[in-house]
matplotlib code that plots the C-alpha trace (Angstrom):
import matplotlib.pyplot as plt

x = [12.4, 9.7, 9.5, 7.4, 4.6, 2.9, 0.3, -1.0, -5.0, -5.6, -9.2, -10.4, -9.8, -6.3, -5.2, -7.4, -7.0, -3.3, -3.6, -5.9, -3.1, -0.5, -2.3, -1.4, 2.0, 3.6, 5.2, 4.0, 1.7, 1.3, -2.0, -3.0, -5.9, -8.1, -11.0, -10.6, -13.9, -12.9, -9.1, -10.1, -12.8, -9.8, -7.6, -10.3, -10.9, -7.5, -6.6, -9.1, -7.2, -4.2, -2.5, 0.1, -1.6, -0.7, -2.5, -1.9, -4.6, -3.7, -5.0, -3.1, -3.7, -2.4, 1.3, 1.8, -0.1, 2.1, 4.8, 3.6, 2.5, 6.4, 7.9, 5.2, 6.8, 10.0, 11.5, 10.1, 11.3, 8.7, 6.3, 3.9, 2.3, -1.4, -3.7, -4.8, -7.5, -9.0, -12.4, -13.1, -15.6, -13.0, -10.0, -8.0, -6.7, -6.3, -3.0, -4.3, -2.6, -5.2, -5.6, -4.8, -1.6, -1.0, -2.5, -1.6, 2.6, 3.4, 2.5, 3.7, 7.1, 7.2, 6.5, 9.3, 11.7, 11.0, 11.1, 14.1, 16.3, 14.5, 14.6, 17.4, 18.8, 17.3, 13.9, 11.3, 9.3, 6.7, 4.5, 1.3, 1.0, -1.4, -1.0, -3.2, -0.4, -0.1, 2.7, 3.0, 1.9, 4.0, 1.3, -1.3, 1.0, 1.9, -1.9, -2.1, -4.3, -7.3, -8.0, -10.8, -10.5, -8.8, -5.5, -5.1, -5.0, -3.0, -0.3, 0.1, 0.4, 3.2, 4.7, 4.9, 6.8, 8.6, 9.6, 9.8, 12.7, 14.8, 14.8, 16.1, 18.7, 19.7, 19.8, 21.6, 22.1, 18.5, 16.3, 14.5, 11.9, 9.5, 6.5, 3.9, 0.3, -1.7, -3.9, -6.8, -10.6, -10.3, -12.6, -12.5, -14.6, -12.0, -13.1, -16.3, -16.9, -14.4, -15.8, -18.9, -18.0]
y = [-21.4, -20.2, -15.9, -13.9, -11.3, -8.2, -7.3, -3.9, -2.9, -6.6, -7.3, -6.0, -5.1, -6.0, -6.4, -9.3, -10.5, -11.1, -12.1, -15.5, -15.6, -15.7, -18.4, -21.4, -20.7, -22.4, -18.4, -17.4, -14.0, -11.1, -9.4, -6.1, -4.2, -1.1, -3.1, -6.2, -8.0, -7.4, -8.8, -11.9, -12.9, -12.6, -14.3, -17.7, -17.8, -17.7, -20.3, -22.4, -22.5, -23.6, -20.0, -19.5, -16.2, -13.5, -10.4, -6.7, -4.1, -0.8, 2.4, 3.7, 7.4, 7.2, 7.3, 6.2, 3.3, 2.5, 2.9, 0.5, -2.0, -2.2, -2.6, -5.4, -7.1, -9.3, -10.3, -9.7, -10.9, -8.7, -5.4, -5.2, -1.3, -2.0, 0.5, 3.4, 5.7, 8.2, 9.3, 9.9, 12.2, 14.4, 14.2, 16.8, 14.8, 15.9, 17.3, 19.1, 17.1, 15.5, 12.1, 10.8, 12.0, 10.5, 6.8, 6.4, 8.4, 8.8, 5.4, 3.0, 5.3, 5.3, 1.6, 0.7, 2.8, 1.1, -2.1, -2.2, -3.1, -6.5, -7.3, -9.1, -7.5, -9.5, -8.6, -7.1, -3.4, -3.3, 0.3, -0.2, 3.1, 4.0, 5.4, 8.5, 10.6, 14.7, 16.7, 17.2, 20.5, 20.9, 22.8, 19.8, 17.6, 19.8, 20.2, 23.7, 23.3, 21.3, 19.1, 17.0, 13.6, 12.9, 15.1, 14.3, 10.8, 11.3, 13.2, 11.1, 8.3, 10.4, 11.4, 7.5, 6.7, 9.5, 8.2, 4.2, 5.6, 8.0, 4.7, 2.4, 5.2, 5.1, 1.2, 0.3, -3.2, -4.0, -4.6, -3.7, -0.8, -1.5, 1.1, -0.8, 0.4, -2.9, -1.8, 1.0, 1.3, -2.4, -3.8, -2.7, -1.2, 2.1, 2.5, 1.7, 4.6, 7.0, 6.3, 4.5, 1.7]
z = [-0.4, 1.5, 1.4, 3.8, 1.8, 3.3, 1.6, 2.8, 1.6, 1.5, 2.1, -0.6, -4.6, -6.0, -2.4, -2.0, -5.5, -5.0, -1.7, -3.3, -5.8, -3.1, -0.9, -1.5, -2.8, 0.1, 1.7, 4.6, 3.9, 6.2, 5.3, 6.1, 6.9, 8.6, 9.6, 12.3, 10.8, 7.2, 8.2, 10.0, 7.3, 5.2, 6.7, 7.5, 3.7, 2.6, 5.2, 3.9, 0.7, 2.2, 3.2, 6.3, 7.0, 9.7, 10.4, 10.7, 11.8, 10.7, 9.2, 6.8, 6.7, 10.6, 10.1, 13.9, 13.7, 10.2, 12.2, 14.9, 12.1, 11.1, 14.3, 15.3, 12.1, 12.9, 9.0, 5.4, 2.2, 0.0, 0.4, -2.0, -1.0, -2.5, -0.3, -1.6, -1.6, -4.1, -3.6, 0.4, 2.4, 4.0, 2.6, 5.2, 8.1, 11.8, 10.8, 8.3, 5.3, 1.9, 3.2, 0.1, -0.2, 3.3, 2.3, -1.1, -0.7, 2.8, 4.3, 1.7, 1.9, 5.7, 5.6, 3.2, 5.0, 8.7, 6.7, 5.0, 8.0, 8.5, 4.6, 2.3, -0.1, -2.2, -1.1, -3.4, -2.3, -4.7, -4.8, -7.0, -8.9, -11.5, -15.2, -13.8, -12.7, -12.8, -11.6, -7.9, -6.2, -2.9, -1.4, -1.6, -0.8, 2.5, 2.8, 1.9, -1.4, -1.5, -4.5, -5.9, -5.8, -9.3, -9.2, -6.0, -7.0, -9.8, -8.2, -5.0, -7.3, -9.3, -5.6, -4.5, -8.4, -8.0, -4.2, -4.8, -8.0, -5.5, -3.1, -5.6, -6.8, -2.6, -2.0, -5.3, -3.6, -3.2, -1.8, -4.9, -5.7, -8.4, -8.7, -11.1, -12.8, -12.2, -15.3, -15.7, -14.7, -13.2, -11.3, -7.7, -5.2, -4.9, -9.7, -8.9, -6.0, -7.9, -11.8, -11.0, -13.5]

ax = plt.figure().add_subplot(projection="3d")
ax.plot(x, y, z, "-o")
ax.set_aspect("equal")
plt.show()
């Protein structure tokens, strides 16, 4: 049975790496991204392997334009939340909340809540997390505390756990909520700029 995927953050990293994982698989996927050239490359080379690809331009630390990405999407079988940010030049938005708090908490929330009407129960919402975590400080979540780059990782990615758990607690009958680490220090562009390894 064929399912339809979102990918969101998926033109680059782990994003993109599930994405060429996910092409050929016969389901029809659904991937996101903030930049149109990045997005249509994306979407020509996974074609090329045999993908039923669809498109959605978004920026993630918008919540408005998340919430125009869900209602532009008409049925979804599984979410897989994969942007995230953690090292970024300003990282206080227009509305004066850490940007990363916004992209890697808020959005995937917002997005799996829109969603969740247009999913079966037995769909899948899949949050990718991190093993850095830290408790979370309501005033830098609010925006009212700046933070360098690693705790604010580390708790937004404790904030979007901590979120993806209430939801499954609050839709016992699916769909499911499963916040995963993908693994540590791998390979992407977002270790590479944060770690520089």
């Amino acid at each position: 049975m064929s399912r339809t995927i979102l990918i969101t953050g998926a033109t680059d990293g782990l994003g993109l790496a599930t994405a060429d994982a996910l092409a050929a698989s016969g389901n029809g996927l659904i991937i996101h991204g903030r930049s149109q050239a990045k997005l249509e490359a994306t979407a020509e080379r996974l074609r090329a392997r045999g993908g039923n690809i669809r498109t959605q331009l978004a920026n993630m630390s918008d919540l408005s334009q998340v919430a125009e990405m869900a209602a532009r999407i008409e049925t979804l079988d599984v979410l897989i939340n994969n942007a995230g940010v953690f090292r970024v030049p300003d990282p206080i938005t227009d509305q004066g909340l850490d940007l990363r708090f916004v992209v890697n908490s808020f959005a995937p929330a917002l997005l799996a809540d829109l969603l969740v009407p247009k999913m079966p129960a037995q769909g899948r919402i899949v949050h990718l997390s991190s093993a850095a975590q830290a408790p979370v400080r309501i005033a830098a979540m609010n925006g009212k505390e700046r933070l360098d780059p690693f705790p604010a990782y580390a708790q937004s990615k404790l904030a979007l756990t901590i979120w993806s758990r209430h939801f499954a607690t609050t839709h016992p009958d699916g769909p499911a909520s499963i916040a995963v680490n993908p693994g540590s220090l791998l390979a992407t562009t977002m270790v590479r700029e944060g770690f520089g390894t």
